[in-house]
PDB file as gemmi writes it, atoms N, CA and C in Angstrom:
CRYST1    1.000    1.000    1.000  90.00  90.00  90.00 P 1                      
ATOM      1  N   UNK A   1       0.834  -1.192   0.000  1.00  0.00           N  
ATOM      2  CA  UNK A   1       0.000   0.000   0.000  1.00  0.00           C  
ATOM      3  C   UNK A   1       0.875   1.251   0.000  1.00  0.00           C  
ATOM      4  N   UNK A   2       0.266   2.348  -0.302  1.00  0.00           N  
ATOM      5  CA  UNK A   2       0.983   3.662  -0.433  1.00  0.00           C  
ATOM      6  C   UNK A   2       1.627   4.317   1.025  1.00  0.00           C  
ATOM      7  N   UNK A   3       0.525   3.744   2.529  1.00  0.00           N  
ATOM      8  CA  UNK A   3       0.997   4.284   3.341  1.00  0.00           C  
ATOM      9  C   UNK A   3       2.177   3.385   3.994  1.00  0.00           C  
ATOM     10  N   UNK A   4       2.248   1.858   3.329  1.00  0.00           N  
ATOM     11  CA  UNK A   4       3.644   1.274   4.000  1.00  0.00           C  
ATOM     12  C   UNK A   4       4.692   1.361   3.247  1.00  0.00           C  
ATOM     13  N   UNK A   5       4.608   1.977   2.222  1.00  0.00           N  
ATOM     14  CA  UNK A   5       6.325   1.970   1.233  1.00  0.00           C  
ATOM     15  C   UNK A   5       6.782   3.722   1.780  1.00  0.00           C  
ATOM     16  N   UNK A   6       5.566   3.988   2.027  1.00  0.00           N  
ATOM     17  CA  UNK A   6       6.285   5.796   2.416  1.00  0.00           C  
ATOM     18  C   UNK A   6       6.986   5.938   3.477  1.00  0.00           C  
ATOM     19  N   UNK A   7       5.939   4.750   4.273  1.00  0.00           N  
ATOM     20  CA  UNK A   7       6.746   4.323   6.204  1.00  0.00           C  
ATOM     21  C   UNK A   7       7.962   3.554   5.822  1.00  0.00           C  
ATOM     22  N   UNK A   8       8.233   2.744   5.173  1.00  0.00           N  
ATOM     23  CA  UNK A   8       9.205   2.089   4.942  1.00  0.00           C  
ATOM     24  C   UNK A   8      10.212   3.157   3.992  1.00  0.00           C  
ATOM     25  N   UNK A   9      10.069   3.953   3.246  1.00  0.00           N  
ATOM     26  CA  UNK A   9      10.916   4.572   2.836  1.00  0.00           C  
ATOM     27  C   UNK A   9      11.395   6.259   3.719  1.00  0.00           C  
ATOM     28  N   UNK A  10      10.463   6.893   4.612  1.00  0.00           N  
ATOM     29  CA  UNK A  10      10.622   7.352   5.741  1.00  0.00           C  
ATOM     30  C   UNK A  10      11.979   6.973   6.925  1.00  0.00           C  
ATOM     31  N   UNK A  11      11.698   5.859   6.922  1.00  0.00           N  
ATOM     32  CA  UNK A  11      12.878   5.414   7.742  1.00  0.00           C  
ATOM     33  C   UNK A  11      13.854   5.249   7.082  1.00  0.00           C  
ATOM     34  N   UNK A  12      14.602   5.566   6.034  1.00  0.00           N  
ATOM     35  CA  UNK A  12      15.554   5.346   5.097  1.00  0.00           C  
ATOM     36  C   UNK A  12      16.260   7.089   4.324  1.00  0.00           C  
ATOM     37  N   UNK A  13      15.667   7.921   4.512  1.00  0.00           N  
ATOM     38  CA  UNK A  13      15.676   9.326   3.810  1.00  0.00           C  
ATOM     39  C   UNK A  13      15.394  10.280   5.009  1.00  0.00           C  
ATOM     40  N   UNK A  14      14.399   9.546   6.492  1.00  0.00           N  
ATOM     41  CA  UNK A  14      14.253  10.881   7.166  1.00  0.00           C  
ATOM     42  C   UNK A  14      15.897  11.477   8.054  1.00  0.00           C  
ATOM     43  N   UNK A  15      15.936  12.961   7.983  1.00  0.00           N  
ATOM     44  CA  UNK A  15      16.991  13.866   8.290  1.00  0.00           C  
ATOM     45  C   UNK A  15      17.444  12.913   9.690  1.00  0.00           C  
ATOM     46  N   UNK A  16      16.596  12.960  10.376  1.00  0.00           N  
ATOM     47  CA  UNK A  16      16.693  12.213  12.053  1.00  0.00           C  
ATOM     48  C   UNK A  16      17.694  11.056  12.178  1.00  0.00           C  
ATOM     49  N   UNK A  17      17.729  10.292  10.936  1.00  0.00           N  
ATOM     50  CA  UNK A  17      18.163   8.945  11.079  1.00  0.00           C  
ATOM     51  C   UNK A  17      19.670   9.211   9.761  1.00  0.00           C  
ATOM     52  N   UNK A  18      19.972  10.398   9.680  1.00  0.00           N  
ATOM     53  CA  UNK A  18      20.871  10.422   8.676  1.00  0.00           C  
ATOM     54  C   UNK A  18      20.820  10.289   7.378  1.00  0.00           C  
ATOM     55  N   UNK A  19      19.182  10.487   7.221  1.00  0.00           N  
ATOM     56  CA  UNK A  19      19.125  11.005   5.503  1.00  0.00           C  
ATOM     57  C   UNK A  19      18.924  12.378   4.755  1.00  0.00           C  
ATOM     58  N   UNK A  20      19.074  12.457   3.731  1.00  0.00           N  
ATOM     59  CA  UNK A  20      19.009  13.432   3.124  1.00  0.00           C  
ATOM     60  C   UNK A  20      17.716  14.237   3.023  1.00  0.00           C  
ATOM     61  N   UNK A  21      17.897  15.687   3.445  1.00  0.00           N  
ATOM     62  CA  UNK A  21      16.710  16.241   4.276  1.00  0.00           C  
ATOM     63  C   UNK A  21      16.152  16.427   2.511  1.00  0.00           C  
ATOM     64  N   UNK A  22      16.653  16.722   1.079  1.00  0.00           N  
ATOM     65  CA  UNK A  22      15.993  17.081   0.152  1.00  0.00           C  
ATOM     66  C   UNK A  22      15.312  15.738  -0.250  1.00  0.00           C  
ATOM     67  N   UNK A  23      15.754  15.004  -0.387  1.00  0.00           N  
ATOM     68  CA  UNK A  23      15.470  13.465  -0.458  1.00  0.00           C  
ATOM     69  C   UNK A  23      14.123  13.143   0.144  1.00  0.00           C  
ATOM     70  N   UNK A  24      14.008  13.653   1.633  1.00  0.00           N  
ATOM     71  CA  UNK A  24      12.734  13.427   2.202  1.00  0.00           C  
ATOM     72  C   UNK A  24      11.974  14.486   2.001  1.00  0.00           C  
ATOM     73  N   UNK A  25      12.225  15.466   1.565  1.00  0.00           N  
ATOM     74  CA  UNK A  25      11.102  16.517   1.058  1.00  0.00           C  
ATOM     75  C   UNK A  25      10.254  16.082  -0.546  1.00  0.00           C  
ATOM     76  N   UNK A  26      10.848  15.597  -0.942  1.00  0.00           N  
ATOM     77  CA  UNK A  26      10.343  14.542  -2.850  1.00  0.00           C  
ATOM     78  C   UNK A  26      10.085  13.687  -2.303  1.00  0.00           C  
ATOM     79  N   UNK A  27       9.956  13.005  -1.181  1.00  0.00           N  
ATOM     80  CA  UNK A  27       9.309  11.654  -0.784  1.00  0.00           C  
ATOM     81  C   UNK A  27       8.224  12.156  -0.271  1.00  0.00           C  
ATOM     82  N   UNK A  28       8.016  13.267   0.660  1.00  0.00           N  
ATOM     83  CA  UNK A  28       6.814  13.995   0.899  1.00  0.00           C  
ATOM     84  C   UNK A  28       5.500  14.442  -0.075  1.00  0.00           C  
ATOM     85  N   UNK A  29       6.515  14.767  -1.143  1.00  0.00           N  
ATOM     86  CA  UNK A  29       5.931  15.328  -1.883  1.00  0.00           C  
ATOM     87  C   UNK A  29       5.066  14.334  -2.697  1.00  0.00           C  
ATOM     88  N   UNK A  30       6.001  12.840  -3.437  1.00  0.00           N  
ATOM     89  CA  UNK A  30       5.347  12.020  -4.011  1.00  0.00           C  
ATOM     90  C   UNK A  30       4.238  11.544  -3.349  1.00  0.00           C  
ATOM     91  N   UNK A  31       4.603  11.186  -1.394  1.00  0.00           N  
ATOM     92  CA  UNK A  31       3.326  10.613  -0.949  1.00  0.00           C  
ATOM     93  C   UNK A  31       2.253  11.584  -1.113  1.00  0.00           C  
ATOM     94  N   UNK A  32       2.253  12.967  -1.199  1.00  0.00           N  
ATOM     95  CA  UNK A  32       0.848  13.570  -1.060  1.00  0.00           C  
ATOM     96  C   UNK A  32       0.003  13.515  -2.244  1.00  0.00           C  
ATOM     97  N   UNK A  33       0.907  13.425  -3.632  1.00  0.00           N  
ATOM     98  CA  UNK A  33       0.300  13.412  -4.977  1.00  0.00           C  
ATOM     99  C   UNK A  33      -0.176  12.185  -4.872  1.00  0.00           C  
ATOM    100  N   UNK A  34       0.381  11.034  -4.230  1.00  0.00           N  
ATOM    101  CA  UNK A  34       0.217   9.319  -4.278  1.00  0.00           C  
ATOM    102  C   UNK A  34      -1.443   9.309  -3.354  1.00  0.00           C  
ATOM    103  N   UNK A  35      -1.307  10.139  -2.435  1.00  0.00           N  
ATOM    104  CA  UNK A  35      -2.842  10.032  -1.751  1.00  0.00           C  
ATOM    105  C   UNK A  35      -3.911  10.938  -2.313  1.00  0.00           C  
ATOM    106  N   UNK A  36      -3.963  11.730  -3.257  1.00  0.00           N  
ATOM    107  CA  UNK A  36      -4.553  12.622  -3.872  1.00  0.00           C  
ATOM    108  C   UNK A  36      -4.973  11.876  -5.242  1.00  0.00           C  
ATOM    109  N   UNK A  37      -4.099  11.414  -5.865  1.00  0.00           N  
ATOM    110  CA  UNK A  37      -4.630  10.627  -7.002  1.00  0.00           C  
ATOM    111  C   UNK A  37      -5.268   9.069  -6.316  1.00  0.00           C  
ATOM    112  N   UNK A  38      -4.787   8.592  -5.134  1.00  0.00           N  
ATOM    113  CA  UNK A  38      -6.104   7.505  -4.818  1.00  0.00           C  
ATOM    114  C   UNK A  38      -7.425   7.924  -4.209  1.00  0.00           C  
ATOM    115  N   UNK A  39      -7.412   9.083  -3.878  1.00  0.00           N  
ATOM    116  CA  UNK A  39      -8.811   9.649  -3.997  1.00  0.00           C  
ATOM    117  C   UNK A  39      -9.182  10.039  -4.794  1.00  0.00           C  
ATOM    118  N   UNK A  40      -8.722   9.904  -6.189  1.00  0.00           N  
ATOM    119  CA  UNK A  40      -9.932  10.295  -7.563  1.00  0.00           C  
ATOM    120  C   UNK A  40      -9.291   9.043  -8.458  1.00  0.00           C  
ATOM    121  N   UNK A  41      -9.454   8.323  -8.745  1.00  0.00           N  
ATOM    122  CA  UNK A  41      -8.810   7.175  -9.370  1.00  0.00           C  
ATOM    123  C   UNK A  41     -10.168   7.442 -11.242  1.00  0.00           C  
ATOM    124  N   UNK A  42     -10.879   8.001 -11.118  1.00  0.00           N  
ATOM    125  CA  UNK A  42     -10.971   8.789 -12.682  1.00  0.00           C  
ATOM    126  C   UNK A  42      -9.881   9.393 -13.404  1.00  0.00           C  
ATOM    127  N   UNK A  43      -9.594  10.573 -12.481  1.00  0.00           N  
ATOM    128  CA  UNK A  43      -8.892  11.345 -13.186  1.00  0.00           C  
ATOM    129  C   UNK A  43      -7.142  10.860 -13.380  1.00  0.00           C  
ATOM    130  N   UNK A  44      -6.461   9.918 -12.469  1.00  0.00           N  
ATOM    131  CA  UNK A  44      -5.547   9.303 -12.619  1.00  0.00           C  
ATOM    132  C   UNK A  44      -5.575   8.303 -13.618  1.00  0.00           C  
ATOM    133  N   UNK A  45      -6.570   7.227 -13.764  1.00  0.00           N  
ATOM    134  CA  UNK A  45      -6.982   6.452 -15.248  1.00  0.00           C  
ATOM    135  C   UNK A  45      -6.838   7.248 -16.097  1.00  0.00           C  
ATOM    136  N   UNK A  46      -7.842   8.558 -16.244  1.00  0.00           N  
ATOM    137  CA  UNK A  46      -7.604   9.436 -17.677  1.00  0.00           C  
ATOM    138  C   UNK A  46      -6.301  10.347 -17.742  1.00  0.00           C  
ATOM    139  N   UNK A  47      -5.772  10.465 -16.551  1.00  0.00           N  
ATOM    140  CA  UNK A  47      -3.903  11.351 -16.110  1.00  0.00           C  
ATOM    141  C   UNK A  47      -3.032   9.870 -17.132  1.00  0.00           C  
ATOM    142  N   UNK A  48      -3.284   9.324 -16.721  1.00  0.00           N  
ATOM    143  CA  UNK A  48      -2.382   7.876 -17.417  1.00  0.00           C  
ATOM    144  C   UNK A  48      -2.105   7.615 -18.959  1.00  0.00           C  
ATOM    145  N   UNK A  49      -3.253   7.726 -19.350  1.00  0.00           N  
ATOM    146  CA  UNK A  49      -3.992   7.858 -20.577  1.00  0.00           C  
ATOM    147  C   UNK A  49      -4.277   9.170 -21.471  1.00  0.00           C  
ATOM    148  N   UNK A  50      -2.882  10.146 -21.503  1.00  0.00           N  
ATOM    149  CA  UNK A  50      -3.560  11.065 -21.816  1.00  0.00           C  
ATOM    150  C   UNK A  50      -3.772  11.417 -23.516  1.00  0.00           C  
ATOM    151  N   UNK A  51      -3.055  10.663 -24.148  1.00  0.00           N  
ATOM    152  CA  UNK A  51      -3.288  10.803 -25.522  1.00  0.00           C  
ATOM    153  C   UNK A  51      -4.371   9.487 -25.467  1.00  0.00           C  
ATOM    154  N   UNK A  52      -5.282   9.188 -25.561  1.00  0.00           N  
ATOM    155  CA  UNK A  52      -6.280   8.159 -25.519  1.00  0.00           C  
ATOM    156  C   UNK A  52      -7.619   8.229 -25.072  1.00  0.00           C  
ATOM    157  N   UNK A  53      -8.623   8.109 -25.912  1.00  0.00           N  
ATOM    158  CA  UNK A  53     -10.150   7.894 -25.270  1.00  0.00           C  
ATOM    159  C   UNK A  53      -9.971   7.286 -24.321  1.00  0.00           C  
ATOM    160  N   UNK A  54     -11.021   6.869 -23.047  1.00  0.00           N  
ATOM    161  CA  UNK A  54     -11.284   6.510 -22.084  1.00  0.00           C  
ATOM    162  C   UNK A  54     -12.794   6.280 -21.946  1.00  0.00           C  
ATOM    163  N   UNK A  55     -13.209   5.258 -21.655  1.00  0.00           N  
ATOM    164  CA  UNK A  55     -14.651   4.841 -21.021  1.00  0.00           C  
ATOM    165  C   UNK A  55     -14.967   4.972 -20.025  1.00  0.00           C  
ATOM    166  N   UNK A  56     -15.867   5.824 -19.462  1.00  0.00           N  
ATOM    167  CA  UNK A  56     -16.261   6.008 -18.556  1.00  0.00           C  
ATOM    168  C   UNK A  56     -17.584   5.167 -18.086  1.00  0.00           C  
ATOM    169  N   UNK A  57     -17.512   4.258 -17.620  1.00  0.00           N  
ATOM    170  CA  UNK A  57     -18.551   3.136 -17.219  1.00  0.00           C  
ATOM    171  C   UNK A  57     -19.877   3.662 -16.329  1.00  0.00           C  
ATOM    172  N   UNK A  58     -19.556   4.601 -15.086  1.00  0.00           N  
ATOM    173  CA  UNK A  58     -20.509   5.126 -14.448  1.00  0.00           C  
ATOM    174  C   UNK A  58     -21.662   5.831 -15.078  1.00  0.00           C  
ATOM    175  N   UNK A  59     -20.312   6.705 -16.157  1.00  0.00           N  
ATOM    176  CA  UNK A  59     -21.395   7.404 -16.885  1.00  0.00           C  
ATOM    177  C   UNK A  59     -21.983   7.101 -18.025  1.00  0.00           C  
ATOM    178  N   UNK A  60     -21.441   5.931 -18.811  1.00  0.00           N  
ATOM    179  CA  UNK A  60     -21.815   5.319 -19.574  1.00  0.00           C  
ATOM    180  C   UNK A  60     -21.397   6.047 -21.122  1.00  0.00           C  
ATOM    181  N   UNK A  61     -20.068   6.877 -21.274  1.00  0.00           N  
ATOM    182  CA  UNK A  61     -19.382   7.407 -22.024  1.00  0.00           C  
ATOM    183  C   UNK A  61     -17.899   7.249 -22.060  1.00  0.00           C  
ATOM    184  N   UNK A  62     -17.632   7.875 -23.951  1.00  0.00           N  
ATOM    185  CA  UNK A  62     -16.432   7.910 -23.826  1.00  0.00           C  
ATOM    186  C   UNK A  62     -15.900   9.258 -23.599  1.00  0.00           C  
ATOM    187  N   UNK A  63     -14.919   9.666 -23.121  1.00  0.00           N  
ATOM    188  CA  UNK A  63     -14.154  11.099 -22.589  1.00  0.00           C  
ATOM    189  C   UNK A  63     -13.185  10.797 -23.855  1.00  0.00           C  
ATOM    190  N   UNK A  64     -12.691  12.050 -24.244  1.00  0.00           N  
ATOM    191  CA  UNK A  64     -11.849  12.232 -24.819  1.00  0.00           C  
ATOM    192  C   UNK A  64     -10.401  12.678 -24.583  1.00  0.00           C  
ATOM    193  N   UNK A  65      -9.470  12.243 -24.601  1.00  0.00           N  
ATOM    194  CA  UNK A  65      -8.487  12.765 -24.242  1.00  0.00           C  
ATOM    195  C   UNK A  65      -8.146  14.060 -24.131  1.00  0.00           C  
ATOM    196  N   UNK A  66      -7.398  14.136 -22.516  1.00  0.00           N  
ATOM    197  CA  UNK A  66      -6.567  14.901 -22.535  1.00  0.00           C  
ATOM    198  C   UNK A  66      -5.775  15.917 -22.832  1.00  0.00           C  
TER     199      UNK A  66                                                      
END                                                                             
C-alpha cells in the first residue's frame, strides 16, 4: 500500500536517522500526490492515458483525451 512503502521509505531518507533532508522533502511530496490521485482514481486512469479515449462506465461514455 501507499501508506507502508512511504513508512518504509521514511525510515531510510528521514533527516533524524541520517538522511538526506531534500530526499525526504520529494518523498513527501510524491506521498501527497500518491494520496490525492487515490482519492480520484478517474482522473488518474484518464492522467495515465492522456493521448487516448477513455470509457467512462458510471457514466456510460467515452471522454476524450486529454
Amino acid at each position: 500500500t501507499i501508506k507502508t512503502a512511504y513508512k518504509r521509505m521514511a525510515k531510510v531518507y528521514h533527516p533524524d536517522v541520517g538522511g538526506d533532508e531534500e530526499a525526504f522533502k520529494k518523498l513527501n511530496d510524491a506521498h501527497e500526490q500518491m494520496l490525492s490521485w487515490a482519492e480520484h482514481p478517474q482522473y488518474t486512469s484518464r492522467k495515465a492515458l492522456q493521448d487516448c479515449w477513455s470509457y467512462d462506465g458510471a457514466a456510460s461514455r467515452w471522454s476524450p483525451p486529454l
